[in-house]
VOZA-254867 format. One record per residue (C-alpha): x, y, z. Coordinates in Angstrom, 1 decimal. Each point is the difference from the previous one (the first is absolute). Last residue first. Layout:
BEGIN
+--------+--------+--------+
|      x |      y |      z |
+--------+--------+--------+
|      X |      Y |      Z |
...
+--------+--------+--------+
END
This chain:
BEGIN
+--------+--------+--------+
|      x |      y |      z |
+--------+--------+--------+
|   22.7 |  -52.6 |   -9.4 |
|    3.1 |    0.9 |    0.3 |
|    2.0 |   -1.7 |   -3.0 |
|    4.0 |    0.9 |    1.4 |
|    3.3 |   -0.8 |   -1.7 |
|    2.5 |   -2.0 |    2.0 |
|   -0.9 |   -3.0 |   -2.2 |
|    1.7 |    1.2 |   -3.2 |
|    3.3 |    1.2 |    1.6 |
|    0.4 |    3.7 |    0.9 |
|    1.0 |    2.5 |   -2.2 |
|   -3.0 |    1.7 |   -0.4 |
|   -2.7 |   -1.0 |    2.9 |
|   -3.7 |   -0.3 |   -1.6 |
|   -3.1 |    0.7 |    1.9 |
|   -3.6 |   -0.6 |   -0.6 |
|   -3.0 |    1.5 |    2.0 |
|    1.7 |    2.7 |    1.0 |
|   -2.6 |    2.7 |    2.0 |
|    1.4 |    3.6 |   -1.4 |
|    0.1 |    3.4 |    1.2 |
|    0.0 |    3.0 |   -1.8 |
|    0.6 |    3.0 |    2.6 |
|   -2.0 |    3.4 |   -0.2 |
|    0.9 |    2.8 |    1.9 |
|   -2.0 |    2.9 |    1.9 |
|    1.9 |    2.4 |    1.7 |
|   -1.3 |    1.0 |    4.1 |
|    3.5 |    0.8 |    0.8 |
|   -0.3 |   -3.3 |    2.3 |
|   -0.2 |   -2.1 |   -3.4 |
|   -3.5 |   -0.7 |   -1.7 |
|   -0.8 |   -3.2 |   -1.5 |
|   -1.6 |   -1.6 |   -3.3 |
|    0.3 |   -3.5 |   -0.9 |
|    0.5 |   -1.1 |   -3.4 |
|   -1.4 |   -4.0 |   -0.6 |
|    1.8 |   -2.0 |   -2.3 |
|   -1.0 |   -3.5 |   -0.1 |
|    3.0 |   -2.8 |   -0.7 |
|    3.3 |   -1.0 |   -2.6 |
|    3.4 |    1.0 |    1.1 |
|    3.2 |   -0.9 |   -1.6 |
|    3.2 |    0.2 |    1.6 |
|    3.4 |    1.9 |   -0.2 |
|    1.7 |    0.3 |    3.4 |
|    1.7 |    3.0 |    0.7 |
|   -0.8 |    0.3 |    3.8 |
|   -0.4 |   -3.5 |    1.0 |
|   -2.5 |   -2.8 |   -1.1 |
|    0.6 |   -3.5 |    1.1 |
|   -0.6 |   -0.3 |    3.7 |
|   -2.5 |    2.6 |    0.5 |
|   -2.0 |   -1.5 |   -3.3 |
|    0.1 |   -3.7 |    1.7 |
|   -1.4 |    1.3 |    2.8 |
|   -3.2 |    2.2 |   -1.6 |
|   -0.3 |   -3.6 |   -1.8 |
|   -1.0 |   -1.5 |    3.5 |
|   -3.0 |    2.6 |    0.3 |
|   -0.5 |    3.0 |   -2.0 |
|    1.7 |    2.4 |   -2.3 |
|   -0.3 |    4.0 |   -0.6 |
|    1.5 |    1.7 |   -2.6 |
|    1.1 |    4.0 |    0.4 |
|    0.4 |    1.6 |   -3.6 |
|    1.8 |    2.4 |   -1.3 |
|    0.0 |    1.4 |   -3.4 |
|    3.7 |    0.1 |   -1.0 |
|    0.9 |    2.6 |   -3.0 |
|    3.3 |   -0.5 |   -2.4 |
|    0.9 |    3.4 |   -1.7 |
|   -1.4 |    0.5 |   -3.2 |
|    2.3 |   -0.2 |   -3.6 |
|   -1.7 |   -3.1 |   -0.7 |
|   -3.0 |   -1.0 |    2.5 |
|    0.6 |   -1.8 |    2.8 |
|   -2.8 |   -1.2 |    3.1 |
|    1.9 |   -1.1 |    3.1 |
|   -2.3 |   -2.0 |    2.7 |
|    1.3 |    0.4 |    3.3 |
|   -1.5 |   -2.6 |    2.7 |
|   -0.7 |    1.0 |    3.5 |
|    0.3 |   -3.0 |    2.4 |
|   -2.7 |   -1.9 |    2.7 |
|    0.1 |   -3.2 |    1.2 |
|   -3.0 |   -1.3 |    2.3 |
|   -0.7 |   -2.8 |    2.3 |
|   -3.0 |   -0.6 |    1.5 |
|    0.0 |   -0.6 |    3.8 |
|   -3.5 |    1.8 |    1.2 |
|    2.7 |    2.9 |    2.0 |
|    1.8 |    0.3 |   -3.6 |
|    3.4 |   -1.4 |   -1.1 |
|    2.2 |    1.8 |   -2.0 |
|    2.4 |   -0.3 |   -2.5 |
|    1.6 |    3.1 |   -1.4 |
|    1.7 |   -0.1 |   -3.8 |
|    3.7 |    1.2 |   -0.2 |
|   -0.5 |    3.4 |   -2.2 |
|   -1.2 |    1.4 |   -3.3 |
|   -0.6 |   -4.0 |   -1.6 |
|    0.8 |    0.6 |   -4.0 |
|   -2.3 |   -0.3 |   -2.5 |
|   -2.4 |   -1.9 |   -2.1 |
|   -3.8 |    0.4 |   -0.2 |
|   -3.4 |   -1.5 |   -0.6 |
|   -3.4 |    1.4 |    1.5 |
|   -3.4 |   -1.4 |    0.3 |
|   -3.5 |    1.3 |    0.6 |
|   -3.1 |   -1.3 |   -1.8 |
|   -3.4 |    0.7 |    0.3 |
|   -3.1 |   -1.6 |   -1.7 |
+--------+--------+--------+
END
């Protein structure tokens, strides 16, 4: 048996980008920040970049802004790539299966299935 799920709050990076690709599924993309505390530590974000599908990807573009606190629930898969120095980086990204808005009304949040 195998099991891969990941829970966080924090804070949208930037606006969101909605796109719509050449087979015409929609997709909304952000980076999330995720601040870990610790007494007498400076404050340090893990970022991630979430990924969401289809006619929820719509309703996150038109609710979430930089700043936005929301929860994300999904899969998190890393993903390895090399820049045009030739340096190799790793990114945490994230395929939300739930979504909840902060601040928004009770029916604005998001359950992506």
């Amino acid at each position: 048996m195998s099991f891969n799920k990941i829970t966080m709050v924090g804070n949208v990076g930037r606006d969101p980008e909605l796109r719509r690709l050449d087979d015409g599924a929609t997709v909304c993309n952000f980076n999330l920040a995720v601040d870990e505390t610790a007494r007498g530590r400076k404050s340090e974000a893990t970022w991630f970049r979430v990924t969401v599908w289809g006619e929820r990807a719509a309703i996150c573009a038109r609710n979430l802004k930089k700043g936005s606190a929301v929860y994300v629930a999904g899969r998190l898969k890393p993903k390895q790539w090399e820049d045009k120095e030739g340096e190799r980086h790793v990114s945490l990204e994230v395929k939300a299966t739930d979504i909840r808005f902060f601040g928004l009304p009770e029916s604005k949040s998001v359950r992506v299935a």
